[in-house]
C-alpha positions in Angstrom: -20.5 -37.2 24.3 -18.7 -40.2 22.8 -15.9 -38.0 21.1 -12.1 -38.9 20.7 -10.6 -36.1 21.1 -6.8 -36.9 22.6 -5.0 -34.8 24.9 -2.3 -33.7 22.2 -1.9 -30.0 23.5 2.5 -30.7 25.1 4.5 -29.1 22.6 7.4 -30.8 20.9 10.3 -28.9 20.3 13.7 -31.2 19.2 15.6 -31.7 16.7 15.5 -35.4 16.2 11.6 -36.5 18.0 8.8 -35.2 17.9 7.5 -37.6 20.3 6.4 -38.2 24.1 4.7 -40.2 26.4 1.5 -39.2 27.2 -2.0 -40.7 28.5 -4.7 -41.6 26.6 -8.0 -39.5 26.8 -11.1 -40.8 24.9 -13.3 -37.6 26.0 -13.2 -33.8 24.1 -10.6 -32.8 26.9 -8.7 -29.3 27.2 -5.3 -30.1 25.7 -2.6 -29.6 27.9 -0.9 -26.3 27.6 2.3 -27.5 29.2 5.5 -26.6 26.9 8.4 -28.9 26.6 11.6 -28.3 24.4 15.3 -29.8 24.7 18.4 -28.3 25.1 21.5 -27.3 27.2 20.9 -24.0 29.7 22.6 -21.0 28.1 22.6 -17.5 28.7 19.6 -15.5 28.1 21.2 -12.9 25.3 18.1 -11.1 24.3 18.4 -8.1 21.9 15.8 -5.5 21.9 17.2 -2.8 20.0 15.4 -3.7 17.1 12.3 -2.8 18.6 11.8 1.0 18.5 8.7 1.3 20.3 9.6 -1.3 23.2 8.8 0.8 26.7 10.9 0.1 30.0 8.6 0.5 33.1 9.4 0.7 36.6 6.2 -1.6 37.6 3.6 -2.8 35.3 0.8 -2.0 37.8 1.8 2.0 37.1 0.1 1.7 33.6 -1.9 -1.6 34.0 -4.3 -3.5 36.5 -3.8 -6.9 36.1 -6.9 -9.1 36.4 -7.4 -13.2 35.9 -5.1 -15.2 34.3 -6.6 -16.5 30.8 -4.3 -18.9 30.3 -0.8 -20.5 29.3 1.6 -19.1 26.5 4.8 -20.3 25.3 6.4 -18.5 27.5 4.8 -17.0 30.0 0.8 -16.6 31.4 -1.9 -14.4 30.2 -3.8 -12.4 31.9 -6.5 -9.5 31.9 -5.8 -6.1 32.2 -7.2 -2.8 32.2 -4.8 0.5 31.4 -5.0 3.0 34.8 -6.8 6.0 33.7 -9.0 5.0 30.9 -11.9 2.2 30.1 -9.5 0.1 27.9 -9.6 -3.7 28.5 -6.6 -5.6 26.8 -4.8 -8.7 27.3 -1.0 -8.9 28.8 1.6 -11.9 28.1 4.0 -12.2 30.5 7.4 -13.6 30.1 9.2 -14.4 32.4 12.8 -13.3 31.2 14.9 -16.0 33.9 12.6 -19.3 32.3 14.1 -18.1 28.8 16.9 -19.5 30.5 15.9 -22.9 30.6 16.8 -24.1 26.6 18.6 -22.1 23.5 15.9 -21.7 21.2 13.1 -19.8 23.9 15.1 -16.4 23.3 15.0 -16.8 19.4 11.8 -18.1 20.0 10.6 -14.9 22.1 12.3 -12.8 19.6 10.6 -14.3 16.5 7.0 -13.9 17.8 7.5 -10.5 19.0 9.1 -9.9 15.1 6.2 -11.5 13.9 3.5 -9.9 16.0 5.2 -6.1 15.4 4.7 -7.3 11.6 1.2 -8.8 11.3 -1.8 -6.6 11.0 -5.0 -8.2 9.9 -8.4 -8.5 11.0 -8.0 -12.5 11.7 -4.9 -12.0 13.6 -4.8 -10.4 17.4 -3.4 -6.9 17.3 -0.3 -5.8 19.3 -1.3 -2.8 20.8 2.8 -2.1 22.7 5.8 -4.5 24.5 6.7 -3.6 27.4 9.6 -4.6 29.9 10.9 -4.6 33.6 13.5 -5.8 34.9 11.7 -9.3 35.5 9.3 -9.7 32.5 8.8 -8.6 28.9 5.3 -7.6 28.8 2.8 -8.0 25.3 -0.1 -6.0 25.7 -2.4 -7.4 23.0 -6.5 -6.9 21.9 -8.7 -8.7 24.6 -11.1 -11.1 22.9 -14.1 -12.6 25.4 -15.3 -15.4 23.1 -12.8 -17.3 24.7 -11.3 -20.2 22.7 -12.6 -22.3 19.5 -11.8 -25.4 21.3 -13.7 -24.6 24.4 -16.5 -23.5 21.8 -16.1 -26.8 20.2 -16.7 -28.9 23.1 -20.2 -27.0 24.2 -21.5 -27.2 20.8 -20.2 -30.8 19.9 -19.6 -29.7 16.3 -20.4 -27.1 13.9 -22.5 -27.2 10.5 -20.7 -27.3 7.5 -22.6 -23.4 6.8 -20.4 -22.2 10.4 -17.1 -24.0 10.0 -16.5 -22.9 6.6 -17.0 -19.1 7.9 -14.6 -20.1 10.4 -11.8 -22.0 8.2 -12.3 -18.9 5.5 -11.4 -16.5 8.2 -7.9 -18.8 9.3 -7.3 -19.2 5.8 -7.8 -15.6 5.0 -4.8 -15.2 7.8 -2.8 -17.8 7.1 -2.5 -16.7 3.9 -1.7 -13.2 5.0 1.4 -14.5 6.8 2.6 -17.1 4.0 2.7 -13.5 1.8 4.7 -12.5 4.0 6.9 -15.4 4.5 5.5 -16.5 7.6 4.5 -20.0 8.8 3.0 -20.4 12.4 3.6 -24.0 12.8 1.4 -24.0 15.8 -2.1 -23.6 14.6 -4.7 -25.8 17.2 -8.4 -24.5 17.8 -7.1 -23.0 21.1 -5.0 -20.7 19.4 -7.7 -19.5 17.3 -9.5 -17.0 19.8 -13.7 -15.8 19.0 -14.4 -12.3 19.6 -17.3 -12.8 21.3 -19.4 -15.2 23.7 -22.8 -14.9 21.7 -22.9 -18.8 20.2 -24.0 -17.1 16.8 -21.2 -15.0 16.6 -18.3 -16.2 15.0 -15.7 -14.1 14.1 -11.9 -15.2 15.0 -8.4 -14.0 15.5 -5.4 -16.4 15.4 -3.0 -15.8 18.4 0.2 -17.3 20.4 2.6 -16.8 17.5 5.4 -18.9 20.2 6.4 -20.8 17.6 6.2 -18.8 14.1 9.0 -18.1 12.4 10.3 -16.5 8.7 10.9 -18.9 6.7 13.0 -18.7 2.6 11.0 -20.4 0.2 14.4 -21.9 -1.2 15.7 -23.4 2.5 12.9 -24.8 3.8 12.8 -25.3 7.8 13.8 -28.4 10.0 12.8 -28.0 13.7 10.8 -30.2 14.5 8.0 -28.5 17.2 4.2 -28.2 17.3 1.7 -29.6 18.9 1.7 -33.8 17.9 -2.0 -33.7 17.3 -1.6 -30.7 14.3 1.9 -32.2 13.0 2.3 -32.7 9.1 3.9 -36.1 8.5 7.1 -34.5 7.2 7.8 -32.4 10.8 7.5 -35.9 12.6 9.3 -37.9 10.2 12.2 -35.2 10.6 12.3 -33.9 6.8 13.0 -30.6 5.7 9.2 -28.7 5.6 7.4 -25.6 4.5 4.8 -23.0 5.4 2.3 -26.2 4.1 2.6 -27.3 7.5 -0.4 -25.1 8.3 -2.4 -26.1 6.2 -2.0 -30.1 7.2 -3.3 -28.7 10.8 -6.0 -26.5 9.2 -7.3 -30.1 7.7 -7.1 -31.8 11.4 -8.7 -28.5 12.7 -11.6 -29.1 10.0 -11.8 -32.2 10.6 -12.6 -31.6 14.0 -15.1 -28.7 13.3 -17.2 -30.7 11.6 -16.9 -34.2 13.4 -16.2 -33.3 17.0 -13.4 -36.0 17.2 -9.7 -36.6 16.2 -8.3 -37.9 13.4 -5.6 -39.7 14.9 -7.0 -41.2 18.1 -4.0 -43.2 19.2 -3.5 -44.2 23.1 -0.5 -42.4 23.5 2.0 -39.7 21.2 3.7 -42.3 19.7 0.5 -43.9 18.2 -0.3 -40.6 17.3 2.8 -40.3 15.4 2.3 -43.8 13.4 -0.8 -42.4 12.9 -0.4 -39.3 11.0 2.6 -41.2 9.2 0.4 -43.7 8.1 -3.1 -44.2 8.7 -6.1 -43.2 5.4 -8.2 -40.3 7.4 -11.5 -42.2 7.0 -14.8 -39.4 6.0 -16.9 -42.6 5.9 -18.6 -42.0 9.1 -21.5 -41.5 10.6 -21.2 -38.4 12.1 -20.1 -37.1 8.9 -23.4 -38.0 7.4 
């Protein structure tokens, strides 16, 4: 329908570039959920101890049945499940514990979200309900949510009223907050991390989700990795300057943006455009479809 949507979704994780090659999309397309970080192979040193409620289980399908897979996390897919024994529908990230092998920062990644996801409870964020682990995977057994995604929400209704995306952006701002109280920045916020709690078109209550990327962050430090999804970047991640939790509210902008519009911002041909872009180019309201 004439949108601009760009198929931003590859993560950047470096120190030195947030940018890749990519091809140009000029429809509302799913953004890729591929990840993509560099680094030298290490050792996978995970330390669990921390985590006091963490369950080791012989096999997963003694206390779960796995269904579908939903989709593509950070580290691992996501799939339906339902617990043996009892009506009780959840969701279950799996991680695969050999492809944390496969760069330095996916263990302090892992271990960060799990921090983060043991810390977090609000209504606008999905709840944790246990970890598990084998001897293969680490195992998140989380809420199950059936609205599916914003961003496949999005691209059946085209765009929402101002009325509707304001009820949504109060609810990400409600948990965004939450976590910046708590010295917490997500740094990957997109409208497919934003999951609806139900399929009826009226109904509109969120949770955020795939904490991946989220970290702690000192208010006096500041952080310097550059990662994130290049479409939601603030300028100072790309340009490679120290940054703050403000970084999600820059992608809470793009995200409004595309609420209300049904397009992108930054509709460069390829991630580098993209990049020049955000660095550069006056985000123009003027237009029609803002009328």
């Amino acid at each position: 329908f004439g949108s601009f949507i760009f198929e931003m979704g590859n993560i950047c994780c470096n120190k030195t570039d947030a940018s890749r090659g990519g091809k140009a999309n000029n429809r509302l397309a799913r953004n890729e959920r591929d990840r993509s970080a560099s680094g030298r192979n290490m050792t996978l040193v995970v330390n669990m101890k921390n985590f006091k409620n963490l369950k080791y289980v012989t096999d997963i399908e003694d206390l779960y049945q796995i269904g579908k897979i939903l989709g593509k996390g950070s580290f691992g897919s996501v799939n339906r499940a339902k617990r043996v024994g009892a009506d009780f529908e959840c969701a279950i990230k799996m991680i695969n514990k050999d492809s944390l092998q496969s760069n330095p920062m996916l263990p302090r990644l892992m271990m960060s979200e799990l921090t983060i996801l043991k810390k977090c409870s609000h209504p606008n964020i999905m709840s944790v309900n246990e970890i598990l682990e084998d001897d293969e995977n680490f195992y998140i057994v989380t809420e199950m949510l059936d609205g599916g995604e914003l961003f496949e929400r999005l691209i059946e209704v085209q765009s929402f009223s101002e009325q509707k995306a304001a009820y949504i952006l109060k609810q990400v701002l409600l948990a965004i907050n939450y976590m910046h109280q708590k010295n917490i920045t997500h740094r990957d916020l997109k409208p497919e991390n934003i999951l609806l709690e139900s399929k009826e078109k009226d109904k509109l209550e969120i949770k955020i989700s795939d904490f991946g990327f989220s970290c702690f962050f000192d208010p006096k430090e500041g952080l310097d990795l550059v990662l994130g999804s290049p479409l939601y970047m603030a300028p100072e991640i790309i340009s490679g300057l120290k940054y703050n939790e403000k970084v999600d509210i820059w992608s809470i902008g793009v995200i409004t943006y595309m609420l209300l519009s049904g397009r992108n911002p930054f509709p460069g041909r390829n991630k580098n455009e993209v990049k020049r872009m955000i660095l550069n180019k006056e985000v123009d309201l003027n237009k029609p479809y803002f009328q």
